[in-house]
C-alpha positions as CSV (number, residue, x, y, z in Angstrom):
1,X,123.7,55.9,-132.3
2,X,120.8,53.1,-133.1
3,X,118.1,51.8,-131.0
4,X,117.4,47.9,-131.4
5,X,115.2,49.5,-134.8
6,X,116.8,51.7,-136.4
7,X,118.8,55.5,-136.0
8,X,117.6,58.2,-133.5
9,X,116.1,60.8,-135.5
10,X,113.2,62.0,-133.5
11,X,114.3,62.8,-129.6
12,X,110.2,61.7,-128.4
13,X,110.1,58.7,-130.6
14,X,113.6,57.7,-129.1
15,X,112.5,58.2,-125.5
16,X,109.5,56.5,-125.9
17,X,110.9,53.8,-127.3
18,X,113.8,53.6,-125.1
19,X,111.3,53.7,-122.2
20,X,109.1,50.1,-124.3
21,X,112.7,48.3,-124.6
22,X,113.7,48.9,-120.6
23,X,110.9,47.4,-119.7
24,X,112.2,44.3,-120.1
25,X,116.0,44.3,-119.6
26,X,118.0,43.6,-116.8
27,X,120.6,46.1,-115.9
28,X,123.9,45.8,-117.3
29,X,123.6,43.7,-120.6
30,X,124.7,44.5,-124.1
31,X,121.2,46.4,-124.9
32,X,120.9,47.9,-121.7
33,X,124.1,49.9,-121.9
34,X,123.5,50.4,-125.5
35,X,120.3,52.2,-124.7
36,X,121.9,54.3,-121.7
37,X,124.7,55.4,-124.5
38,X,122.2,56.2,-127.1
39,X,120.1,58.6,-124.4
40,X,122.9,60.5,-123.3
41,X,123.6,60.7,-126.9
42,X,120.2,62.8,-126.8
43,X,121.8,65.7,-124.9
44,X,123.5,66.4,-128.1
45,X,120.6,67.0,-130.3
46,X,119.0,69.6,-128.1
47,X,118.5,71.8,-125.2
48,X,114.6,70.9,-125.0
49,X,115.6,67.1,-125.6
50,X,118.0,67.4,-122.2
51,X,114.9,68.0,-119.2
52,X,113.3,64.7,-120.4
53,X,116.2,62.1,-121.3
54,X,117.5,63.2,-117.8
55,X,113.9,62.5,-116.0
56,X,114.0,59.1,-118.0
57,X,117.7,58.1,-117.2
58,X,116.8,59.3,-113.5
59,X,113.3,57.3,-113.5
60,X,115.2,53.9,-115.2
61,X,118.6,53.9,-115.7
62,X,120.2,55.2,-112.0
63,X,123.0,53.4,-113.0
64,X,123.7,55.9,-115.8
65,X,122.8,58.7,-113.6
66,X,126.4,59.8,-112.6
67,X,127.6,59.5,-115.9
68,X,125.3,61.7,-117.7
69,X,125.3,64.2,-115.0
70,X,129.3,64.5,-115.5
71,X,128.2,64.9,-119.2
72,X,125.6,67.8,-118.6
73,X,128.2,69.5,-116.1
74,X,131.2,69.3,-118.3
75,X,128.8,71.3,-121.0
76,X,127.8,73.7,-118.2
77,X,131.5,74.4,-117.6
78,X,132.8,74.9,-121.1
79,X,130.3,75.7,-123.8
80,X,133.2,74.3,-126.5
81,X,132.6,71.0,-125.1
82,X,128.9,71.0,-126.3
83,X,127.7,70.2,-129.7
84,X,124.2,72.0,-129.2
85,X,126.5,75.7,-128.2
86,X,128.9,74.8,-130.7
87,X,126.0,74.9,-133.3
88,X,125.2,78.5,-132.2
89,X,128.4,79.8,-132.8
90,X,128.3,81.0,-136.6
91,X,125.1,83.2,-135.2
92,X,127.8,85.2,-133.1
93,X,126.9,83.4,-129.8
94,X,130.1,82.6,-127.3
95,X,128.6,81.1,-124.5
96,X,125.1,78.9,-124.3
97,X,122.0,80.7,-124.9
98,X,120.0,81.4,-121.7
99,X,117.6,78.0,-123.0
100,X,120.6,76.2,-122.8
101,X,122.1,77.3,-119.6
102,X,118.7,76.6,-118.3
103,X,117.7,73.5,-119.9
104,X,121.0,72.0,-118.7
105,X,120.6,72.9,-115.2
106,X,116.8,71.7,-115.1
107,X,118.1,68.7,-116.4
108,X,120.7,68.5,-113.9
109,X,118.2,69.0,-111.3
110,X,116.6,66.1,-112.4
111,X,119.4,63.9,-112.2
112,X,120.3,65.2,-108.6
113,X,117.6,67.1,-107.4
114,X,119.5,68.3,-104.2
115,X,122.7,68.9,-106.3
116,X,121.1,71.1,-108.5
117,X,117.7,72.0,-107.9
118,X,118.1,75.4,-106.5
119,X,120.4,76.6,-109.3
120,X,117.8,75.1,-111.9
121,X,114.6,76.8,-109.7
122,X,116.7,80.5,-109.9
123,X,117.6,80.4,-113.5
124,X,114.1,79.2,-114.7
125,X,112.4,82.1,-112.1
126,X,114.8,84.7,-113.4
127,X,114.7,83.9,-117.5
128,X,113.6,85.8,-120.3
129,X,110.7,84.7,-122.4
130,X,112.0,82.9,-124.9
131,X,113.9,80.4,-122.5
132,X,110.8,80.2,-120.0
133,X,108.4,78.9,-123.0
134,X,111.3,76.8,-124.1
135,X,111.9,75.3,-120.7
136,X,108.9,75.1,-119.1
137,X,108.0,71.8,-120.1
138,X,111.0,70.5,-118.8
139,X,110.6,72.5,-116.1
140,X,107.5,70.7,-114.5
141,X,109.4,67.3,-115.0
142,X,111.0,68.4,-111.5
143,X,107.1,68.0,-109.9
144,X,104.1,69.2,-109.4
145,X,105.0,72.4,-107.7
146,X,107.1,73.1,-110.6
147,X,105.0,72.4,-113.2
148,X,102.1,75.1,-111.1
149,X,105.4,77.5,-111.5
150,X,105.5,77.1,-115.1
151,X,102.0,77.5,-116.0
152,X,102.2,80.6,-113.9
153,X,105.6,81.7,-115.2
154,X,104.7,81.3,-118.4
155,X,101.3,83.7,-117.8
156,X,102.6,86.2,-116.5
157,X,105.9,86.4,-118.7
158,X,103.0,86.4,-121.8
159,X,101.1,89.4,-120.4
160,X,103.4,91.3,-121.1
161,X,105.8,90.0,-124.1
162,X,104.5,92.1,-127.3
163,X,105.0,89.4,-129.7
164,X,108.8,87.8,-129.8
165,X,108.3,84.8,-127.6
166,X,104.1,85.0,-127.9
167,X,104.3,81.8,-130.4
168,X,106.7,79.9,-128.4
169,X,104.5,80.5,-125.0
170,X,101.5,79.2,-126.3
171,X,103.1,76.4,-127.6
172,X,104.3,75.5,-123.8
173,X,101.0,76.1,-122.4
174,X,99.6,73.5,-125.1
175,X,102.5,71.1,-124.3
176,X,101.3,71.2,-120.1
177,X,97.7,70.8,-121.3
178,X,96.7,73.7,-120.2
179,X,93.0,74.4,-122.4
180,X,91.7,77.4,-120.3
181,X,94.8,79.1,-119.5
182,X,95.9,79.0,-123.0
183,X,92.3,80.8,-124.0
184,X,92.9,83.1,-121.6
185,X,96.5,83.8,-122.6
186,X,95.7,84.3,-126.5
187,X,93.0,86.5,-126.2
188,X,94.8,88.8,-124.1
189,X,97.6,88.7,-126.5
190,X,95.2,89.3,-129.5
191,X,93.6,91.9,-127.5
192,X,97.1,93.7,-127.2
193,X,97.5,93.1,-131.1
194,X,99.7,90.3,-130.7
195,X,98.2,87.4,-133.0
196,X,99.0,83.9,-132.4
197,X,98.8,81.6,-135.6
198,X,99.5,77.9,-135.5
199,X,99.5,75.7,-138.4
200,X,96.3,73.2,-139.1
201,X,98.0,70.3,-137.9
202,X,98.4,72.0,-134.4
203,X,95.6,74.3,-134.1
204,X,93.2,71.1,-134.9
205,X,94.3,69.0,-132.3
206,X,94.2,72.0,-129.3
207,X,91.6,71.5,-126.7
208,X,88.7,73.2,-127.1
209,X,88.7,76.3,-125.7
210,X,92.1,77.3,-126.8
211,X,91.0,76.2,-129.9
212,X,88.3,78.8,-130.0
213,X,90.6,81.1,-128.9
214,X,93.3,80.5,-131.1
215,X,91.0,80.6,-134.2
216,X,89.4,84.1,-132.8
217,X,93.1,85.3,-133.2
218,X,93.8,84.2,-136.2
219,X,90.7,85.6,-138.1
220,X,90.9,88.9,-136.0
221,X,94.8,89.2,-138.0
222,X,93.3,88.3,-141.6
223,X,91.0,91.0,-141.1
224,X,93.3,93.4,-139.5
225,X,96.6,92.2,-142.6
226,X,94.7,89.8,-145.2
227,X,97.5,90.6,-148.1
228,X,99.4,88.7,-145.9
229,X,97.0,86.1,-144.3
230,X,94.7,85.2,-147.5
231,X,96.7,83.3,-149.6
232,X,97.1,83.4,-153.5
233,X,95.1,81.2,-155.6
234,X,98.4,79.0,-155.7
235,X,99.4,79.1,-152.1
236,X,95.9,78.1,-150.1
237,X,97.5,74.9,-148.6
238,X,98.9,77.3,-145.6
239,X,96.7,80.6,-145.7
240,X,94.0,81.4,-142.7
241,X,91.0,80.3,-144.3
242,X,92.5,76.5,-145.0
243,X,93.9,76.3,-141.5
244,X,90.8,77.4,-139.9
245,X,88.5,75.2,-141.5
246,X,90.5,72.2,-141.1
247,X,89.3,72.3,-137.3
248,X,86.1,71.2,-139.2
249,X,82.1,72.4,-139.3
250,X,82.0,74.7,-136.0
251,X,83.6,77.5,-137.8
252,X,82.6,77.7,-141.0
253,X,80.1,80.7,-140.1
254,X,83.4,82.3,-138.6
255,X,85.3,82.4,-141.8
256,X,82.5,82.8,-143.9
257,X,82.0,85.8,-142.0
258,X,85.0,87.3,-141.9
259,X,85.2,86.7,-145.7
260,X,82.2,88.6,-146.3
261,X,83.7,91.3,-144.8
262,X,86.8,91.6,-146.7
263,X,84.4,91.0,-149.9
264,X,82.1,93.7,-148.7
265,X,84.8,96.5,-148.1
266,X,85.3,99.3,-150.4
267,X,88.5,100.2,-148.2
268,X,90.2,97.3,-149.2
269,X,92.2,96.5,-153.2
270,X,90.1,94.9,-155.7
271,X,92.2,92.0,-155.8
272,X,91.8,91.3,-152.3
273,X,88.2,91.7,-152.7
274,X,88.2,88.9,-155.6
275,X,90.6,86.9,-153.7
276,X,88.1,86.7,-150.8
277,X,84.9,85.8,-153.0
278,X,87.1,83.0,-154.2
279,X,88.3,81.6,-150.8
280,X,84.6,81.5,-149.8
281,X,84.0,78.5,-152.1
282,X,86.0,76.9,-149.6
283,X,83.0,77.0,-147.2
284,X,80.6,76.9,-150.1
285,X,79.4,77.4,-154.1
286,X,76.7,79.1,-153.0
287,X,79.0,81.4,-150.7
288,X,80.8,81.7,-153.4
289,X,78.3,82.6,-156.3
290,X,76.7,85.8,-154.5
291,X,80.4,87.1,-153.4
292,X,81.3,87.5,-157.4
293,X,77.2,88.1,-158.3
294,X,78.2,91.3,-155.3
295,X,81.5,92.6,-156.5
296,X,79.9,93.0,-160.1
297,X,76.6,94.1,-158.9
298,X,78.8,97.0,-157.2
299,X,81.1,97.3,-160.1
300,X,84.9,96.7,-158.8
301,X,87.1,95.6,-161.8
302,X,88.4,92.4,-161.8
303,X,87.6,88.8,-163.1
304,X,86.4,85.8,-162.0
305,X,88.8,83.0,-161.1
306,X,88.5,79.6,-160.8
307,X,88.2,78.4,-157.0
308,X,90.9,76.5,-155.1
């Protein structure tokens, strides 16, 4: 399916983009119907995809309302009729997931709110954790009562998951905006020893105080499992220390010291001794210099390598 510029490959880009070229059509012409086809064409790429097309289609398109609520149905009443099931089949699944059977009803509730708005409110309340961070979002497109549920769902379903869905809750929280209740959330997970690591690109742009809180986590787990979060000389692209220090300046000291630490452990491998005096030329030469001018001072075989 093609919007006036080209294929749909990214469901946000499409709805946003849908939403710029409604603005100025008139119901009913060539474009216009073109664009309602290409958004129910969403609900095929996606669960998470359904909650929003539906609150566009619901917000803009009312003519288009009916029809992609018979679509959504007919996938809530046979799971064969729906590409996004169909796709979880080879992984043993016969039915939707619970995040499908619940994205599709929140979406449903947002096409016809008293249609479907109870069944969408009881599946969300009763869901395991995996579907509530998946759904939430969606979830507080219904309104601002909703979206309070969520935030608090999605606390309380965290405080006590011990790691499966921790990622995936976070994420939600992020997505809803929320900066203190996403601090709160990780350092109760990380004080549970349940670490939450999100790549630079994301862990840069959180608000402040989850960032904080986020980057607490992640140094806590190199120091508690750095064979698997300090990266090879050849793999520092995605390791701890390069994620952390893209959120710039502010914690330098941070890694700095938890690098020292590792360097400065007798408990710990050589390698992973060495490996730590040569991350910390990543926050400086000088850092670096009196990490390998300590190792040799103390004696702990090994070489000096070049720094990333």
């Amino acid at each position: 399916m093609l919007l006036p510029q080209g294929p749909v490959n990214d469901a946000g880009a499409a709805l946003a983009a849908a939403r710029d070229r409604l603005a100025g059509l008139q119901p009913g012409g060539l474009r216009w119907t073109g664009i309602g086809q290409v958004l129910r064409h969403l609900f095929t790429h996606g669960y998470e995809e359904r909650p929003p097309t539906a609150a566009l289609i619901a917000e803009l398109m009312p003519d288009v309302r009916d029809t992609a609520e018979a679509q959504l149905a007919g996938y809530r009443a046979d799971w064969t009729t729906d590409p996004t099931a169909r796709a979880w089949a080879p992984l043993g699944h016969t039915d939707h997931p619970e995040q499908g059977r619940t994205a599709t009803l929140i979406a449903l509730a947002l096409l016809d709110p008293a249609a479907h708005g109870a069944a969408a409110r009881e599946a969300f309340r009763t869901a395991g954790a995996l579907a509530v961070g998946l759904c939430a979002a969606g979830y507080a497109l219904l309104g601002p009562a909703e979206r309070a549920e969520a935030v608090d769902r999605l606390r309380t379903v965290a405080a006590t998951d011990r790691g499966g869905a921790a990622l995936t809750l976070v994420r939600a929280l992020l997505a809803l905006g929320c900066d203190a209740e996403t601090a709160d959330v990780v350092r109760d997970l990380a004080d549970r020893g349940v670490p939450v690591r999100l790549p630079a690109d994301a862990l840069t742009a959180a608000p402040a105080r989850a960032r904080a809180a986020l980057v607490d986590s992640a140094l806590r787990d190199l120091l508690a499992d750095p064979a698997r979060n300090l990266a090879d000389l050849d793999r520092t692209a995605d390791d701890v220390v390069s994620e952390v220090l893209a959120c710039g300046p502010d914690h330098h000291d941070q890694v700095r010291d938890a690098l020292r630490t590792l360097v400065s452990d007798a408990t710990r491998t050589p390698d992973l001794r060495w490996r730590a005096a040569t991350r910390l030329a990543r926050v400086s030469p000088d850092e670096e210099a009196a990490a390998y001018a300590y190792l040799e001072g103390v004696g702990v075989p090994g070489t000096r390598r070049p720094g990333p």
